[in-house]
C-alpha atoms as one frame of an Amber mdcrd trajectory, in Angstrom:
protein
 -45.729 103.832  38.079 -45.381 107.487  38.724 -47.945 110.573  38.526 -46.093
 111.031  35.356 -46.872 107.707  33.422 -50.035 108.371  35.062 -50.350 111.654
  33.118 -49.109 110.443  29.638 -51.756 107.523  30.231 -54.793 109.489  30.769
 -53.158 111.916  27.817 -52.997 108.943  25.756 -56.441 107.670  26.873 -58.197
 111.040  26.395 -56.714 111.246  22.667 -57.775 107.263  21.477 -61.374 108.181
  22.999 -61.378 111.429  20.624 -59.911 109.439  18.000 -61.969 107.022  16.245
 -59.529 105.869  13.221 -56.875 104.073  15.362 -57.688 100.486  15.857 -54.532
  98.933  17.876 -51.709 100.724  20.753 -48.781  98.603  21.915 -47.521  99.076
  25.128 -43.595  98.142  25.092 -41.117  99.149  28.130 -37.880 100.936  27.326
 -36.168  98.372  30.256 -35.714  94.816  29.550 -35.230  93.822  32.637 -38.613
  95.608  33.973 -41.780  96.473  32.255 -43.142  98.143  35.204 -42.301  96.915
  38.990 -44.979  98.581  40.627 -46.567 102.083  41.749 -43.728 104.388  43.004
 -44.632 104.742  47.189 -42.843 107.435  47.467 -45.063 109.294  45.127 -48.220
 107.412  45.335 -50.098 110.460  46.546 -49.743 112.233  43.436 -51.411 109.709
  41.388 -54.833 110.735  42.377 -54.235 114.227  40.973 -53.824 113.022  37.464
 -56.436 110.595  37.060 -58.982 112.780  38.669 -58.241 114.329  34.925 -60.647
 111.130  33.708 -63.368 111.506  36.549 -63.262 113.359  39.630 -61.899 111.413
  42.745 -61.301 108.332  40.375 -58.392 105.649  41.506 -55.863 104.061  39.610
 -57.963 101.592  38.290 -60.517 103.417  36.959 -57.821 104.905  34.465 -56.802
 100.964  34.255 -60.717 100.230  33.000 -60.699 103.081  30.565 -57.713 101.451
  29.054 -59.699  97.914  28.827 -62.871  99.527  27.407 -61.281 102.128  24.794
 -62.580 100.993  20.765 -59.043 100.030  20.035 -56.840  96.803  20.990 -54.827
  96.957  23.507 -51.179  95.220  23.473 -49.264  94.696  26.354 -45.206  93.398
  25.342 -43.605  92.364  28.173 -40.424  91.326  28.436 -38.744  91.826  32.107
 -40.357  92.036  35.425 -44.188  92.848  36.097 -45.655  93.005  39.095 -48.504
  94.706  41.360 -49.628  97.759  39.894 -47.958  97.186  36.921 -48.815  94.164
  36.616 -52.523  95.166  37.191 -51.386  97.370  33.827 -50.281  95.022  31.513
 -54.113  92.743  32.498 -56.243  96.128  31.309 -54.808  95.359  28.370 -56.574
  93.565  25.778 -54.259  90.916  24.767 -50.592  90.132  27.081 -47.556  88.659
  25.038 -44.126  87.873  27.035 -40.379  86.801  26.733 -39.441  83.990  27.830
 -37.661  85.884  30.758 -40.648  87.803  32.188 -41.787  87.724  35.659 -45.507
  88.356  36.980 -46.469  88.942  40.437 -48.772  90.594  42.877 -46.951  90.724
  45.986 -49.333  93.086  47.668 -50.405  90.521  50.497 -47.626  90.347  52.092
 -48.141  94.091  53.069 -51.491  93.502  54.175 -53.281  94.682  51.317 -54.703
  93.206  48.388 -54.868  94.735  45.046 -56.675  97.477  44.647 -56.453  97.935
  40.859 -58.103  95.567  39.098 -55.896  92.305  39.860 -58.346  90.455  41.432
 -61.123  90.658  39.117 -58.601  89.892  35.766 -56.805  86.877  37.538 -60.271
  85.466  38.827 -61.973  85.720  35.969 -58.705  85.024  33.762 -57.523  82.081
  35.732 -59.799  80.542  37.990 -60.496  80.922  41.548 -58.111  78.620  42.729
 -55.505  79.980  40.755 -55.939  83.322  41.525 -55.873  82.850  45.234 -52.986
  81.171  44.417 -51.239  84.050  42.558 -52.840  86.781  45.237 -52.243  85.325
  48.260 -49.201  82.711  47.629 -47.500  86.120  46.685 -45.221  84.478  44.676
 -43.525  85.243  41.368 -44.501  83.378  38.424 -42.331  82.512  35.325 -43.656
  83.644  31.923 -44.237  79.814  31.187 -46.143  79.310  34.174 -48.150  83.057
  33.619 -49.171  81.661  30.351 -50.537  78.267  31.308 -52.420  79.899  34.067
 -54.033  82.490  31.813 -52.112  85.486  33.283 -50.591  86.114  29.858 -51.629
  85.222  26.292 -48.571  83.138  25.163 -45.042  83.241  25.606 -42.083  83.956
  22.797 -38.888  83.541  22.548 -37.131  87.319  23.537 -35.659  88.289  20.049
 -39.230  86.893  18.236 -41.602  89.154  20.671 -41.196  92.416  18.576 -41.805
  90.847  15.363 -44.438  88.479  16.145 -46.916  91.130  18.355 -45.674  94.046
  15.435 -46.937  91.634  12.720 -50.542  90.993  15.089 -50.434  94.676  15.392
 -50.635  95.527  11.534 -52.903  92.941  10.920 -55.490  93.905  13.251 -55.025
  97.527  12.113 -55.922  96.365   8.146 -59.653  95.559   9.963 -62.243  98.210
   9.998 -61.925 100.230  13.370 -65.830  99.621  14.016 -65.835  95.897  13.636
 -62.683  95.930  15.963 -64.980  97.855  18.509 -67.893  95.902  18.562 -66.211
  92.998  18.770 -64.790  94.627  21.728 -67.884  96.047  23.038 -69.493  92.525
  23.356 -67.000  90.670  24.608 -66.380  93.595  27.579 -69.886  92.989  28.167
 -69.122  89.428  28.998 -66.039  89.865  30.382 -65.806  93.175  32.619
């Protein structure tokens, strides 16, 4: 995760919020072997430049929250590697599909930092206390199997069946009337985040 993603994020952002008629936005990665590995350290500094474009000062996962709270669904299709800030990406999202390959992890303890965009509120409230302390502070990566059972992700597919099936969920929820879709979003956010 570069300032550059960044940018075409809060782009992408900034247009759904000014566009009411669009009721569903997959998020696919052009790598199979990585949907997004984490933010690029090299050029973390540059981040804050881009989503200050959202609200002044604001950090990554503010632009992570506008993504969870925008009227329509959001679907993450993972196939590869996820982890830390990417992985923080992909649980914004409303709804997380995976490949049988994928790999989820938040391996920011063993720098001595936690994460710091929205990882520990999703896996807490997604998994369980026990099991999020697990996945934060065990470090460890976990299998798309084991992602699924512990809530991380919604359900895992078979590789060549991922397009089709989260394509088909797509269209369906786009036949639904964009303001039901947001309500229904609206209410459960209120529960949830």
């Amino acid at each position: 995760i570069g300032p550059e993603l960044v940018r075409d994020l809060v782009n992408l952002v900034l247009y759904l919020e000014d566009h009411d008629d669009i009721s569903v936005v997959l998020f696919r990665s052009a790598s199979a072997e990585f949907f997004s590995a984490h933010v690029d350290m090299y050029r973390a500094s540059e981040l804050g430049a881009e989503v200050s474009r959202l609200e002044p000062g604001a950090p990554l996962g503010a632009l992570y929250r506008r993504i969870s709270t925008l009227n329509p669904v959001s679907i993450a299709v993972i196939t590869g590697r996820v982890r830390g800030a990417g992985s923080e990406f992909v649980l914004a999202c409303d709804m997380r599909f995976a490949g049988e390959h994928a790999v989820f992890g938040q391996p920011e303890i063993g720098l001595g930092a936690v994460p710091g965009a929205g990882a520990l509120q999703h896996l807490t409230r997604l998994m369980g206390r026990g099991r999020a302390l697990e996945a934060l502070i065990g470090a460890e990566d976990f299998p798309a199997e084991l992602a699924a059972q512990y809530g991380w992700i919604n359900r895992v597919l078979p590789e060549d069946e991922l397009p089709a099936f989260t394509s088909a969920l797509a269209h369906r929820i786009a036949r639904f009337p964009t303001a039901g879709i947001a309500d229904a979003k609206r209410r459960v956010n209120a529960l949830t985040l």
